[in-house]
C-alpha positions in Angstrom: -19.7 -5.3 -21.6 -19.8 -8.3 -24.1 -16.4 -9.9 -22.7 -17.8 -9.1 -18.9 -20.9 -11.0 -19.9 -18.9 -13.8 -21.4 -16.8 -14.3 -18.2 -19.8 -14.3 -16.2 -22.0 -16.4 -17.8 -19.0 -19.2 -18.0 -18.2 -18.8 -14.4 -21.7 -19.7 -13.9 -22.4 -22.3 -16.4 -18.8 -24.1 -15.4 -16.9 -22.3 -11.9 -14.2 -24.9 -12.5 -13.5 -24.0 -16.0 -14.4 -20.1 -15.0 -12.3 -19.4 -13.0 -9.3 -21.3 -15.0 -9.7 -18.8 -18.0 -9.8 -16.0 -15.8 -6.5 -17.2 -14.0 -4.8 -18.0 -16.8 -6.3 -14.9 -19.1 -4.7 -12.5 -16.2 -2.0 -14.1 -15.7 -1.5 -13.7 -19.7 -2.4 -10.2 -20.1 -0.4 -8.8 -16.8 2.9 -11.1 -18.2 2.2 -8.9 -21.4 1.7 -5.7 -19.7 4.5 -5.7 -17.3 6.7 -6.6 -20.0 5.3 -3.9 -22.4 5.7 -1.3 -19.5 9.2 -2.5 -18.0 11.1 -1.3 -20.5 9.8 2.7 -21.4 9.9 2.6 -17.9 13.5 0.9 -17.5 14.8 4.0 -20.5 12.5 6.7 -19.2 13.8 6.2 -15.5 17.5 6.0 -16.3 17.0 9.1 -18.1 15.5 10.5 -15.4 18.3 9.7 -12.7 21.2 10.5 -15.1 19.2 14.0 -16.1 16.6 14.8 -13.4 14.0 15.5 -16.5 10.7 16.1 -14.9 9.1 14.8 -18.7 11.1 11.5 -18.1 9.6 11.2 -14.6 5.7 12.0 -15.9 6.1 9.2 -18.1 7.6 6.6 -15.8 4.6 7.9 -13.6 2.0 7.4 -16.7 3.5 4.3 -17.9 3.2 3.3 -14.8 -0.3 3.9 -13.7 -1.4 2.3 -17.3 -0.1 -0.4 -16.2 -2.2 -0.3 -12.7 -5.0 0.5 -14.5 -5.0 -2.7 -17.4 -4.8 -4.6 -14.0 -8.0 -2.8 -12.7 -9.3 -3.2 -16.3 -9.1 -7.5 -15.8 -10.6 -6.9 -12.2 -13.6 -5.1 -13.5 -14.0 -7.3 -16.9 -12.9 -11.4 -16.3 -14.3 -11.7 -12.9 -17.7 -13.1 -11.9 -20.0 -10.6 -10.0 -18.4 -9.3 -6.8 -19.7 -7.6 -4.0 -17.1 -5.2 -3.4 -18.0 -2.1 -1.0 -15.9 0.8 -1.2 -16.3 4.1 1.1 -13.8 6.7 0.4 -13.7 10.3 1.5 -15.5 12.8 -1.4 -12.5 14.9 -1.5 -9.4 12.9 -2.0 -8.0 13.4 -5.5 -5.1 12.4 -7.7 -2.9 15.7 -7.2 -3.3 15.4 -3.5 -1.1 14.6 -1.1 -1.4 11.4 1.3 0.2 9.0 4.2 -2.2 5.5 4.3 -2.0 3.6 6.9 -4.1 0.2 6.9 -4.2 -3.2 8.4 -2.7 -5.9 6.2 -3.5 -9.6 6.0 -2.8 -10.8 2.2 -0.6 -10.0 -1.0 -3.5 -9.5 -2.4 -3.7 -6.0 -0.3 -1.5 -3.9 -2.2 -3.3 -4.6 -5.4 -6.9 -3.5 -3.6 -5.1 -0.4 -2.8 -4.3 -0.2 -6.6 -8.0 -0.6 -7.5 -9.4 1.3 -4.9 -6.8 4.3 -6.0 -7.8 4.3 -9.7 -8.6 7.7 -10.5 -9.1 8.7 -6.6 -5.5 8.9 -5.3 -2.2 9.7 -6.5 0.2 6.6 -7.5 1.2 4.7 -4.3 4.9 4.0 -2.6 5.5 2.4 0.4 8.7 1.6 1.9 10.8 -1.2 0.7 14.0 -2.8 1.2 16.9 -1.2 -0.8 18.1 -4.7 -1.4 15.5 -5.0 -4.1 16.7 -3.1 -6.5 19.1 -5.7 -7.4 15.8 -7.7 -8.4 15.9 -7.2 -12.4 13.0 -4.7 -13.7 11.2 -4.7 -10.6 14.0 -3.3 -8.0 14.8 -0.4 -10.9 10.9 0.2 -11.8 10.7 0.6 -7.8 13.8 2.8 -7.5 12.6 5.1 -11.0 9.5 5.8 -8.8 11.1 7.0 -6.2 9.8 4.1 -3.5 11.6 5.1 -0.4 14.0 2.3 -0.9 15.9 1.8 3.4 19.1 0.3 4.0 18.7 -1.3 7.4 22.0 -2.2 9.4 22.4 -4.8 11.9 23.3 -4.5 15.5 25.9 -6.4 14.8 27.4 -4.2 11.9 26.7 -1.2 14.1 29.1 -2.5 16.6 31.9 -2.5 14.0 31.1 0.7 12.5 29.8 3.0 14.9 29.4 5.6 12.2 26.6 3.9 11.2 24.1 4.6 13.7 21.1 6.4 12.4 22.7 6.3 8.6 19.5 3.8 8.0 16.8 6.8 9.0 18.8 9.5 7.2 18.6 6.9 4.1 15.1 7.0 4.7 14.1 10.6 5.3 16.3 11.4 1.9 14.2 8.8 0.0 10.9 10.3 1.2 11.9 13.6 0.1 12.2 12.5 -3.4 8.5 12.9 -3.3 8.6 16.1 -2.5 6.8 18.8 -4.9 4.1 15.9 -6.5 1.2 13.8 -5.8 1.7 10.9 -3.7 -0.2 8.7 -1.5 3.2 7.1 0.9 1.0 3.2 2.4 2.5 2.2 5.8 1.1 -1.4 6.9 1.9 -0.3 10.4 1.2 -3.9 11.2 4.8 -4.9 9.6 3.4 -8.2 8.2 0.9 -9.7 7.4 -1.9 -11.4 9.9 -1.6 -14.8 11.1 -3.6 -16.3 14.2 -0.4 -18.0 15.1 1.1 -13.7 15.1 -1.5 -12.2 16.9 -1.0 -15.4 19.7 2.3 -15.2 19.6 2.8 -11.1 20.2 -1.0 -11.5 22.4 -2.5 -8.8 20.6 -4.7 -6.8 22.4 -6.9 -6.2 19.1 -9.8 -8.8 18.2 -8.6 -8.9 14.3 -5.2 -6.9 14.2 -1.4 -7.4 15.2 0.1 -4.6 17.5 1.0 -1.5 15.3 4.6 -0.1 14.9 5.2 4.1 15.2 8.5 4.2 13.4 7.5 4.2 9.8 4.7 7.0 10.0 6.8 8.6 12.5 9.4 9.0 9.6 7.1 10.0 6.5 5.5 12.9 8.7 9.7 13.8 9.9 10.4 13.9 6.3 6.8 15.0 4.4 5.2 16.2 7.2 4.7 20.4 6.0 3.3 18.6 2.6 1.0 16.6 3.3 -2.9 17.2 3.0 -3.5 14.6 5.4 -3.1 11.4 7.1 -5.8 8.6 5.4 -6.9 5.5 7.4 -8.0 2.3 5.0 -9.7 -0.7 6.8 -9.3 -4.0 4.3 -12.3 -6.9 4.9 -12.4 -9.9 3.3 -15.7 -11.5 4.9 -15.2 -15.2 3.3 -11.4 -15.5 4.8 -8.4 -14.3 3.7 -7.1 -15.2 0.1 -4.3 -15.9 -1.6 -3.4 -14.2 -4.9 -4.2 -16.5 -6.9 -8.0 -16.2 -5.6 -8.2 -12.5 -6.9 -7.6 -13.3 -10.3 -9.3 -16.5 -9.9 -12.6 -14.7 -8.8 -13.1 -16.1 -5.4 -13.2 -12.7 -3.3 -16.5 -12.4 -4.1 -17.3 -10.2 -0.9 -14.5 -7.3 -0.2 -15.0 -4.6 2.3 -13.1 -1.1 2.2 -13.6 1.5 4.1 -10.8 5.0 3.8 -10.8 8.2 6.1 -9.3 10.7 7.5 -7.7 9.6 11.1 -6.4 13.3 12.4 -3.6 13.6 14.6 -3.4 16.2 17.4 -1.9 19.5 16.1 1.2 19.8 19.2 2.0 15.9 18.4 2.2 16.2 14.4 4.3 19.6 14.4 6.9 17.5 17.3 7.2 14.4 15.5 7.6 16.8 12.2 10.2 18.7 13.8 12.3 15.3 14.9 11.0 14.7 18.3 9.9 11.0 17.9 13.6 9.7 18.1 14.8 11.7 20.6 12.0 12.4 23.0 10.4 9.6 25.1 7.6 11.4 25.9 6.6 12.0 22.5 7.1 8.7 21.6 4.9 7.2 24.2 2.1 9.6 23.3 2.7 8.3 19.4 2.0 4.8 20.7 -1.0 6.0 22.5 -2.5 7.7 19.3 -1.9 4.6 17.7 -3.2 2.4 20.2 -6.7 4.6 20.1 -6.3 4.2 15.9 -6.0 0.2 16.4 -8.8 0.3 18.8 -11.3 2.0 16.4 -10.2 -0.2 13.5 -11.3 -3.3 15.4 -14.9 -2.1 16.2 -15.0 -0.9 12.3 -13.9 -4.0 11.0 -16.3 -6.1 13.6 -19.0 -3.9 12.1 -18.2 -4.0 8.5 -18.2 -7.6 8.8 -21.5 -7.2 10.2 -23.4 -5.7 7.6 -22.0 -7.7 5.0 -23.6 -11.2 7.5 -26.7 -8.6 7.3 -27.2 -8.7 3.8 
């Protein structure tokens, strides 16, 4: 409470100098911690893939969410006061089982999931380009955790090598089964980027505050996870006083944040097809995907527009 106060009362006496130290006091402490982490995590995980010890995996997973939750820690203790509103359903836990899907419009997204998570939701993955783990520390840490890591082939590479032609989903759907038999909670931005004006007028967007959603991502967790899961969660990111950068999180600058997580059900007879493969080889199934998508998009919008609401309310 003493170093919250502290941070506070400079932010208010001097923003300028505030919101220096808190930059450069985060910037310090998550430098430390990801350096501190990388390596149990760098041994642990090796032993892991060389063994397939379940201990070595728990730890990568501990050592992992410590570090998460030091980050949380400098969210909750070096920033100013925030007025940060968080809804989440009562009974999500951290043993459960989840797909999130959520809009996206800043780096600083992931690490809201992180905070919002704390202690509510298992550890999150989300899907990431197996390219990375040629990125020192990082690429491994993601690879030890068992993100599902794609290898994406080009037309053009296709067209030399027939045989590759639907390796990329298999590499996918073998990825996501790694998670099989413990918690997860599997994000999809089904967005695919982040939002821009200059994307949503470019692809004319139907949605007020949203980019036109993809199908193939979630279409592949529920292929691959689909008879695990205990349900598909829906997470609405608002950032009332525009969208900021990361450096404005650890700054203190988001000092109005809006979250809002539920459950978004899918129709029994479309779940159990896409499960069972359908979504790549029936049409049909894959319009009415788009369609329960589209109706998804369409509620986000008129949450968001009223989330943003309250908060010009208050």
């Amino acid at each position: 409470m003493r170093l919250t106060s502290a941070f506070k009362k400079l932010h208010e006496r001097a923003p300028r100098l505030g919101k220096a130290f808190s930059l450069v006091t985060a910037t310090g402490v998550i430098t430390g911690n990801s350096i501190g982490a990388g390596l149990p995590i760098w041994v642990m995980g090796a032993a892991k893939t060389m063994t397939g010890s379940k201990i070595a995996d728990d730890t990568v997973i501990k050592v992992t969410n410590y570090w998460i939750n030091s980050n949380n820690a400098l969210i909750d203790h070096i920033l100013p006061s925030k007025d940060w509103r968080i809804n989440l359903p009562d009974d999500v836990h951290t043993k459960g089982k989840y797909l999130l899907i959520s809009n996206h419009q800043s780096w600083v997204d992931t690490s809201i999931v992180q905070y919002v998570s704390e202690k509510r939701l298992p550890l999150t993955r989300f899907f990431t380009k197996f390219e990375l783990i040629y990125i020192p520390v990082v690429g491994q840490a993601f690879y030890f955790l068992d993100f599902p890591m794609m290898r994406r082939h080009s037309k053009e590479a296709v067209a030399k090598n027939p045989a590759l032609q639907g390796k990329d989903i298999e590499e996918a759907k073998r990825a996501c089964a790694l998670l099989k038999n413990k918690p997860f909670t599997l994000l999809n931005y089904l967005e695919g980027t982040r939002f821009t004006k200059d994307k949503h007028d470019k692809q004319q967007s139907p949605y007020t505050h949203l980019l036109k959603p993809r199908a193939g991502g979630l279409s592949l967790a529920i292929n691959a996870l689909g008879e695990d899961i205990d349900g598909i969660l829906d997470m609405t990111i608002v950032y009332p006083d525009g969208v900021p950068t990361y450096g404005d999180l650890w700054k203190g600058n988001i000092k109005r944040l809006g979250v809002d997580v539920r459950y978004i059900n899918m129709p029994d007879t479309l779940f159990t097809a896409i499960q069972n493969g359908a979504y790549e080889k029936d049409e049909d199934i894959k319009a009415q995907m788009f369609d329960w998508i589209d109706e998804a998009w369409q509620r986000k919008d008129k949450l968001i527009d009223k989330m943003l609401a309250q908060f010009d309310d208050s």
